[in-house]
C-alpha positions in Angstrom: 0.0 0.0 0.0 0.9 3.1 -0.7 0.3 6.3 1.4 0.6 9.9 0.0 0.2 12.7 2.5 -1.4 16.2 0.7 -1.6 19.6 2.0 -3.1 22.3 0.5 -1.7 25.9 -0.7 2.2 27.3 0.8 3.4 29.9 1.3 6.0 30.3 4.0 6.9 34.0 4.4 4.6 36.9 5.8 4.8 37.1 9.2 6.9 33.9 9.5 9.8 34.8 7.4 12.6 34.2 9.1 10.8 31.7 11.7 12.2 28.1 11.1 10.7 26.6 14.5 7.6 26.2 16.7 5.5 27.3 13.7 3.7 23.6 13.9 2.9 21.2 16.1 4.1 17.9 16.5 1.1 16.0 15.8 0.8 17.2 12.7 4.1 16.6 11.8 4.3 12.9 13.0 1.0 12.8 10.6 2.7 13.7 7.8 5.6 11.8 8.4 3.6 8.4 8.7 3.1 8.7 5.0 5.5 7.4 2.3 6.0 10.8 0.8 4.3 14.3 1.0 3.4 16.7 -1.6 1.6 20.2 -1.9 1.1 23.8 -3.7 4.2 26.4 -3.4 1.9 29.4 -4.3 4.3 31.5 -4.7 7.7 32.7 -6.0 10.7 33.2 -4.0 13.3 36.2 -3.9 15.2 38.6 -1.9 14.7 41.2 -3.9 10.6 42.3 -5.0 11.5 42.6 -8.6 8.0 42.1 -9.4 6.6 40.8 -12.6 6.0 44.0 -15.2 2.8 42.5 -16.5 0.8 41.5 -13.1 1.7 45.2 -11.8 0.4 47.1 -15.1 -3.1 45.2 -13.9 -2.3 45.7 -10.1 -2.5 41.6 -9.5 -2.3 40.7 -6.0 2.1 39.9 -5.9 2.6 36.9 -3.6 6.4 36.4 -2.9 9.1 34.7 0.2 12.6 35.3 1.1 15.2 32.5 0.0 15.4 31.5 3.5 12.0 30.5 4.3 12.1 28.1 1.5 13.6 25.8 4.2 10.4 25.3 6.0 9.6 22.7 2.9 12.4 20.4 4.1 11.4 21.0 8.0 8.1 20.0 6.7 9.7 16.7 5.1 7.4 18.1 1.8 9.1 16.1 -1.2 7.5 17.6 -4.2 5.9 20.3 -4.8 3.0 22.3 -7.5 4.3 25.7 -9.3 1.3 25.1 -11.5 -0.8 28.7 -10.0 -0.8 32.1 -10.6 1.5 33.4 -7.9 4.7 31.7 -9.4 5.8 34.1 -11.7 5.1 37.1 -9.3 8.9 37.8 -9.5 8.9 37.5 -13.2 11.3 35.0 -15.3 13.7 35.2 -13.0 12.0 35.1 -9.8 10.5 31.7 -10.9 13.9 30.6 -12.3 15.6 31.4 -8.9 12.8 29.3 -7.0 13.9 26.7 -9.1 16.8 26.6 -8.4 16.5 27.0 -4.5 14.1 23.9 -5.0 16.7 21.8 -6.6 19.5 23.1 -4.1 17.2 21.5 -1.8 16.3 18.3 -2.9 12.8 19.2 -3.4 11.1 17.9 -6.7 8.7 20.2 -8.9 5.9 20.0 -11.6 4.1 22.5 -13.1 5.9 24.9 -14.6 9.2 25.6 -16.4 10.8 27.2 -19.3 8.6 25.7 -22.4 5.9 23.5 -22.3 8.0 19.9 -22.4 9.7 21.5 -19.0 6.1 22.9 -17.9 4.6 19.3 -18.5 7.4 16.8 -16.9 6.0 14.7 -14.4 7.9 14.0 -11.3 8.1 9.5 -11.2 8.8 7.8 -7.9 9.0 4.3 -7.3 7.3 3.2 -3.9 7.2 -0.4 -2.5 8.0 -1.3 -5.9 5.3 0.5 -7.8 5.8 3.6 -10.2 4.0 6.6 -9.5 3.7 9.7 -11.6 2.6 12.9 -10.0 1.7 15.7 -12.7 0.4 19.4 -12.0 -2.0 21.8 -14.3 -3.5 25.3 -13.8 -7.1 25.9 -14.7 -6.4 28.4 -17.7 -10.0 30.1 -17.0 -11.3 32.0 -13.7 -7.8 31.6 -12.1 -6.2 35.4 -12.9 -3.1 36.1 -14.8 -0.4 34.1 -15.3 1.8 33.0 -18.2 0.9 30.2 -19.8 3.8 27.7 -21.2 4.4 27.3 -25.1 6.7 25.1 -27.3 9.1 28.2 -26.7 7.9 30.2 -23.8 8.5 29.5 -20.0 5.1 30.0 -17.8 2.3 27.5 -16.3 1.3 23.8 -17.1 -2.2 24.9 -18.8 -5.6 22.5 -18.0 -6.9 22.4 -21.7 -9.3 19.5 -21.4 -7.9 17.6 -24.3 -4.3 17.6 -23.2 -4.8 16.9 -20.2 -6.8 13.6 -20.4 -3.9 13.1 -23.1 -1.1 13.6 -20.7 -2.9 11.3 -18.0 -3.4 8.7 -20.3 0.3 8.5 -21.7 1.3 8.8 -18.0 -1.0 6.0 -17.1 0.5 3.7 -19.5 3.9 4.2 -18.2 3.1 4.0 -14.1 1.2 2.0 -11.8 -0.9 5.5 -10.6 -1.1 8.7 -11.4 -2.0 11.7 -8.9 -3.0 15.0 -10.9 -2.7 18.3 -8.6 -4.7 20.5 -10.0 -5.0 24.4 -9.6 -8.8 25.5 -10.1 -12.0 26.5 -8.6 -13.6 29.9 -7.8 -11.8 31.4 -4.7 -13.3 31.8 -1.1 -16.0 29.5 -1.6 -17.1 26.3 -0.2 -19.0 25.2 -3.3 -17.4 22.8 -6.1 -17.9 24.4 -9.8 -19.7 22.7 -12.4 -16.4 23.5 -14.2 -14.2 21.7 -11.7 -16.7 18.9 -11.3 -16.8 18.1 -15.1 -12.8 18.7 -14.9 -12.4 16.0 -12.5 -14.7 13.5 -13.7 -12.4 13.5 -17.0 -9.0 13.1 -15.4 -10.5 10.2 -13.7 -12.1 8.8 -16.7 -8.6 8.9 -18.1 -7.2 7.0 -15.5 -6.1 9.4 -12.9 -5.9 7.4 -9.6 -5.7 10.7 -7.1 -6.4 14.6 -7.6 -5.8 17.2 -5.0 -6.9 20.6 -5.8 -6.1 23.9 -4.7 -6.9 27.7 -5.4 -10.1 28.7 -3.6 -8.6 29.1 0.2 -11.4 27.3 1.4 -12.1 23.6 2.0 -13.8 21.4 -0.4 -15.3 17.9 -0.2 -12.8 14.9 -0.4 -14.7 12.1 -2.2 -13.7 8.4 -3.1 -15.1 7.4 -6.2 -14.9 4.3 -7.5 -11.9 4.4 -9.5 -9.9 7.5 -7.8 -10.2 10.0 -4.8 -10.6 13.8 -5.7 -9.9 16.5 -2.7 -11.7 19.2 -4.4 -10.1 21.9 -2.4 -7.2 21.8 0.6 -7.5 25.1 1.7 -4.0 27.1 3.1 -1.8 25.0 4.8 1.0 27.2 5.5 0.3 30.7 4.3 0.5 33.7 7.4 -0.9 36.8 7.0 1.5 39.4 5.7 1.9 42.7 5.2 1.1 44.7 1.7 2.4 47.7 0.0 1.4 50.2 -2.7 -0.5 48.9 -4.6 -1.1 45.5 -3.3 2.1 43.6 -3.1 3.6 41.5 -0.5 6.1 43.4 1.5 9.1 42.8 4.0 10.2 46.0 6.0 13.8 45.7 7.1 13.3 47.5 9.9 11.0 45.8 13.0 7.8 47.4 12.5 4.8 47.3 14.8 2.3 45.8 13.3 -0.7 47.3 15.6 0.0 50.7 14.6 -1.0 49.6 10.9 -4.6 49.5 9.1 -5.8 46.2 8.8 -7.6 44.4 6.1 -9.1 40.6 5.2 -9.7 41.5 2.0 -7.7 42.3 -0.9 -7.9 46.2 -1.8 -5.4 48.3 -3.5 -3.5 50.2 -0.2 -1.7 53.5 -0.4 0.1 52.9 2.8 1.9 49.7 3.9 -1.0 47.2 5.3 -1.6 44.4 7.7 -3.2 41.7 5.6 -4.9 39.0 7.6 -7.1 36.1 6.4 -11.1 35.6 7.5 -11.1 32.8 9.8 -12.1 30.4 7.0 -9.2 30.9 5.3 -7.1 29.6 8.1 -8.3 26.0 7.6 -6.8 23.4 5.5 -7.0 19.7 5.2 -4.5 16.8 5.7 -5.2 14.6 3.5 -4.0 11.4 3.5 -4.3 8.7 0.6 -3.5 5.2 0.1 -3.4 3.7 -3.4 -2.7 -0.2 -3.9 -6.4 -1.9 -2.6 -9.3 -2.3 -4.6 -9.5 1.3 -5.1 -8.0 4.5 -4.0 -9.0 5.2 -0.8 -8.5 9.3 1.2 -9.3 10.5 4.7 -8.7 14.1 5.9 -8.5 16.1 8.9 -8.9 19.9 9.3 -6.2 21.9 10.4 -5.8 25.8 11.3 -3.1 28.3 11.2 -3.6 30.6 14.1 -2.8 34.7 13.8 0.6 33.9 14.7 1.2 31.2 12.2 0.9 28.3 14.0 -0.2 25.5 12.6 -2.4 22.6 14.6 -4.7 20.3 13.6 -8.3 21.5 14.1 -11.5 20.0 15.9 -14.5 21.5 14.1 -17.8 19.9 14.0 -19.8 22.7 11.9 -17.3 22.4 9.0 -17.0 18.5 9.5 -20.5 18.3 8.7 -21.0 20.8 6.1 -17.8 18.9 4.4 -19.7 15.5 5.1 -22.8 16.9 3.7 -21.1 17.7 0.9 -19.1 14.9 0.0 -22.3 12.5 0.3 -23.7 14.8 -2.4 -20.8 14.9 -4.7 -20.4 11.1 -4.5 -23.9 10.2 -5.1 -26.2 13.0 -7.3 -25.5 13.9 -10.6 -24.5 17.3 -10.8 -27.6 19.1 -11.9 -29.8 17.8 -8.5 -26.7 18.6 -6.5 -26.9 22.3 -7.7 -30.3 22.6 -6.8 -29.8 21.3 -3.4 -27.2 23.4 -3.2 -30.1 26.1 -2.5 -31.3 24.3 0.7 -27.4 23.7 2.1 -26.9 27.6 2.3 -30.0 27.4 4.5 -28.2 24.7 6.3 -25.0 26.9 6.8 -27.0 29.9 7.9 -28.3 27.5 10.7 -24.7 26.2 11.2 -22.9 29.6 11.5 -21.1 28.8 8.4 -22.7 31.6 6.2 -23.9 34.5 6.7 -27.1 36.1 5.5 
């Protein structure tokens, strides 16, 4: 059997750069480590210096960067491969995403997603485990995601999810390994709700042979559902991504100075600022899922567990029973009604959340 350990979206600057201990606890840590290798989303580039990408600031895109030294959190993690297939990796242009690159492969930390042309873009990362190959591939949703530069036969950027070449990749990757896991960057952000888009998505990698898919993008958990053939998380959530502070016009920034953060204006939002900016996250967006799947019995088989990154960055797991059962509710609905019934129940789960203290009116 083997057992694959998912987290959702990183990003391990903000308030924590240059914090390399006590940012999470031990229990989630010796969770992680119980599985045979660990993978997730680095959403975001990496860089000293914010030489921020010319095209996201003419459209005043929200610029997501870390130092190089934070970078090590992936290894204290024991993270072994990781997504650049999102919008936030070329945030530090051509460079910035080559440097993160390189920083990755300094460290011994694998990568799929994105890369110089598409063949680089497209390369899967293959592992053998107990004897069984294992190809891990990543795409960006190329619609409803924001800007980001798409790789070409001769261009660097993003692993693009065009339908067709997608279920082409799977299948050829399919043929070559045992399994194949797809991480997958979609979805409508800050939202609890699957998309018909990301539904119809999914359904097709799976049909192609896809054995596990673990998505990311809307900061907010989503069903995980075992189908018969593979297991979908439809959303992880942050894992490890602090609040930070922002800067003209709405870019991550990093005083050098020490700076008191409670003499700054504070938003959860994501505004264009004039002045330098505490940024925090609404309390859903401090929830993420372990998820934890085993692939080798009669089908794929993934169990989750909630975990929440406190206003100092710490990172525990998280006893919730509101979300459990909105998540449950959920995941009974995905698995079992075709789509179109699901979206009109939908209707009666917001009254359900309302109830709940999920939603607001």
């Amino acid at each position: 059997m083997i057992k694959i350990a998912a987290v959702g979206d990183i990003m391990p600057g903000g308030i924590l750069a240059g914090v390399n201990d006590g940012y999470i606890s031990q229990e989630v840590l010796e969770v992680l480590r119980s599985a045979d290798i660990r993978v997730g989303t680095l959403e975001t580039a990496i860089g000293n210096e914010p030489n921020f990408n010319e095209e996201k600031m003419k459209r005043k895109g929200d610029v997501i960067y870390a130092k190089d030294e934070d970078l090590i959190k992936l290894k204290q993690l024991d993270i072994n491969i990781v997504s650049l297939a999102n919008n936030h990796f070329f945030d530090l242009g051509l460079n910035g995403a080559k440097h993160t690159i390189q920083i990755l492969d300094e460290l011994g930390i694998q990568h799929i997603g994105a890369g110089n042309n598409i063949q680089e873009a497209s390369a899967p990362v293959v592992k053998v485990i107990h004897d069984k190959k294992v190809a891990f591939l990543a795409f960006c949703d190329n619609e409803n995601i924001g800007w980001c530069p798409w790789a070409t036969e001769t261009e660097p950027g993003i692993n693009p999810m065009y339908d067709d070449y997608v279920v082409s990749e799977i299948k050829k990757y399919k043929q070559q390994c045992n399994y194949v896991v797809v991480l997958c960057h979609w979805g409508k952000e800050h939202t609890w709700v699957t998309t018909p888009r990301v539904y119809k998505k999914a359904k097709k990698m799976m049909k192609a042979g896809s054995d596990l898919i673990l998505g990311s993008h809307p900061h907010r958990v989503q069903p995980v559902v075992n189908y018969k053939d593979a297991s979908v998380a439809y959303s992880m959530g942050n894992f490890l991504f602090p609040d930070r502070l922002l800067t003209k016009p709405r870019s991550t920034y990093y005083p050098k100075d020490p700076i008191d953060f409670s003499s700054l204006p504070v938003t959860d939002g994501y505004p264009y600022v004039d002045c330098v900016t505490y940024k925090k996250w609404k309390p859903l967006g401090r929830v993420g899922l372990v998820v934890i799947s085993e692939l080798g019995g009669k089908s794929p088989s993934s169990s989750n567990r909630l975990t929440r990154e406190s206003e100092d960055g710490t990172i525990s797991f998280y006893n919730d029973k509101k979300i459990d059962s909105v998540l449950s509710h959920r995941t009974l609905l995905l698995r079992y009604c075709p789509y179109p019934i699901m979206v009109k129940m939908e209707n009666y789960s917001k009254v359900f959340l309302r109830k709940v203290g999920i939603r607001k009116k």
